[in-house]
C-alpha positions as CSV (number, residue, x, y, z in Angstrom):
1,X,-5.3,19.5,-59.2
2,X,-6.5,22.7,-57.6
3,X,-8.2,22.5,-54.2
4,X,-12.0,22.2,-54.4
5,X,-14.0,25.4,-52.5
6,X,-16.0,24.2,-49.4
7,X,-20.0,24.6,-49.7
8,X,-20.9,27.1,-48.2
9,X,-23.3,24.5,-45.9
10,X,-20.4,23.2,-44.7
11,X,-18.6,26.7,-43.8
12,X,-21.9,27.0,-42.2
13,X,-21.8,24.2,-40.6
14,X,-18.4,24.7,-39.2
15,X,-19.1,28.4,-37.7
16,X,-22.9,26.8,-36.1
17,X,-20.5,24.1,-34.4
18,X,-17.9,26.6,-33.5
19,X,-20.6,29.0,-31.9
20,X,-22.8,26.4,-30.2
21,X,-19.3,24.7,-28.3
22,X,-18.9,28.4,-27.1
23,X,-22.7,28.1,-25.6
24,X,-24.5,30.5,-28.3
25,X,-27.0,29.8,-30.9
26,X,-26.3,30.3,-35.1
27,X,-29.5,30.2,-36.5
28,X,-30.2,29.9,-40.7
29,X,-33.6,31.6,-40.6
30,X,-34.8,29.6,-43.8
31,X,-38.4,30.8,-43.2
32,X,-37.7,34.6,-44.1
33,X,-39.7,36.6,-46.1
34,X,-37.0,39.0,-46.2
35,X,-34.7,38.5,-49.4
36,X,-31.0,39.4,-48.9
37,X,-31.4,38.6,-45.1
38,X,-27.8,37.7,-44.0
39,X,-27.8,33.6,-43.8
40,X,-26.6,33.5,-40.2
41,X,-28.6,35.1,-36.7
42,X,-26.4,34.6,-33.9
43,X,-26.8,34.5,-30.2
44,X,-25.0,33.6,-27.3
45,X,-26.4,35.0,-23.9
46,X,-22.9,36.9,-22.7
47,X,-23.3,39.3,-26.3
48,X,-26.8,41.3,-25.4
49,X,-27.3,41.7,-29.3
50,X,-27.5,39.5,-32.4
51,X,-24.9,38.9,-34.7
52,X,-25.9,38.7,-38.0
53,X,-23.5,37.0,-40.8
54,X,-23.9,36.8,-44.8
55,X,-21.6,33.3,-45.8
56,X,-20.2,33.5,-49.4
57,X,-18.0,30.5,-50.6
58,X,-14.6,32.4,-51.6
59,X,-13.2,35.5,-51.2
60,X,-14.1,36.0,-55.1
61,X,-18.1,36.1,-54.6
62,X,-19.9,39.3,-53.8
63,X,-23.0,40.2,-51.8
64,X,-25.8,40.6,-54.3
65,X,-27.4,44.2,-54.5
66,X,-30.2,43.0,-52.1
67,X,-28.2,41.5,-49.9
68,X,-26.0,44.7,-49.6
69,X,-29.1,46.4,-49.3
70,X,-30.0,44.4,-46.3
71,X,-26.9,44.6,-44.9
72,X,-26.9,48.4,-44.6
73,X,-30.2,48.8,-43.4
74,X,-29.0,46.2,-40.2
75,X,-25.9,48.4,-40.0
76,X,-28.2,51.5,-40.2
77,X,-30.3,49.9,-37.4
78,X,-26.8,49.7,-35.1
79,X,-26.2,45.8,-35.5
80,X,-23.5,43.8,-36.4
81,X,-22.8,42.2,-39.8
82,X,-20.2,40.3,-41.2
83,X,-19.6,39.1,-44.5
84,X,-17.6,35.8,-44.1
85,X,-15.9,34.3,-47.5
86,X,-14.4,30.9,-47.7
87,X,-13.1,28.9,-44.4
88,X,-10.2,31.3,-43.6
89,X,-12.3,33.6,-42.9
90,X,-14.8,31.8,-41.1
91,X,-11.9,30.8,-38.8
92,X,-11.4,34.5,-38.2
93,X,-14.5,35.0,-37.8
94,X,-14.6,32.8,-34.8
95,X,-11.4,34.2,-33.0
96,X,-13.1,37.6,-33.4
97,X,-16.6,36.0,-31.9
98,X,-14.1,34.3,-29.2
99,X,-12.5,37.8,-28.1
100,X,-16.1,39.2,-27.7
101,X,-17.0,36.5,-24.9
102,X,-14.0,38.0,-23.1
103,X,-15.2,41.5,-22.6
C-alpha cells in the first residue's frame, strides 16, 4: 500500500514547530487580502528580514499562476521565497533556516 502524502497543515505545522524551537515566529497570515500570498511569513530576530514560504504537498504540485505571480513580485522587492514540497523538503528547509542563524 503506497505511503499516504502528509497535509500540508501538518508540513506546516512541522516547519512553525521547527522555527519557533529555534526562537523565530512562522506566521499563516490567513487574513490576507492578497491571493497567491506565500502561506508562511517568517521571523526570527537574528535574520533582519522575513522569510516568506509557499507549502505545496508533494514535489508533483505546482505554484498556481497567482501564486507564481506573487512570488516574483516578493523576489522583485529583494526578499526571500521558498517553495517547500512534501516533508523532505521541509526538513531541508530547516537545515538551510538553521545555517542562516549561524552567520
Amino acid at each position: 500500500m503506497p505511503k499516504s502524502l502528509p497535509l500540508e497543515k501538518q508540513i506546516r505545522q512541522f516547519i512553525q514547530a521547527e522555527v519557533r524551537k529555534l526562537g523565530g515566529k512562522a506566521w499563516l497570515l490567513v487574513e490576507n487580502n492578497r491571493r497567491g500570498f506565500p502561506d508562511l511569513t517568517i521571523l526570527h530576530p537574528l535574520i533582519r528580514h522575513a522569510i516568506f514560504v509557499e507549502l505545496k504537498r508533494s514535489e508533483l504540485q505546482h505554484t498556481t499562476p497567482q501564486q507564481t505571480y506573487v512570488i516574483q513580485e516578493l523576489k522583485n522587492l529583494g526578499q526571500d521565497v521558498y517553495v517547500v514540497k512534501g516533508t523532505e523538503q521541509a526538513r531541508e528547509f530547516i537545515e538551510m533556516f538553521k545555517s542562516l542563524l549561524k552567520k
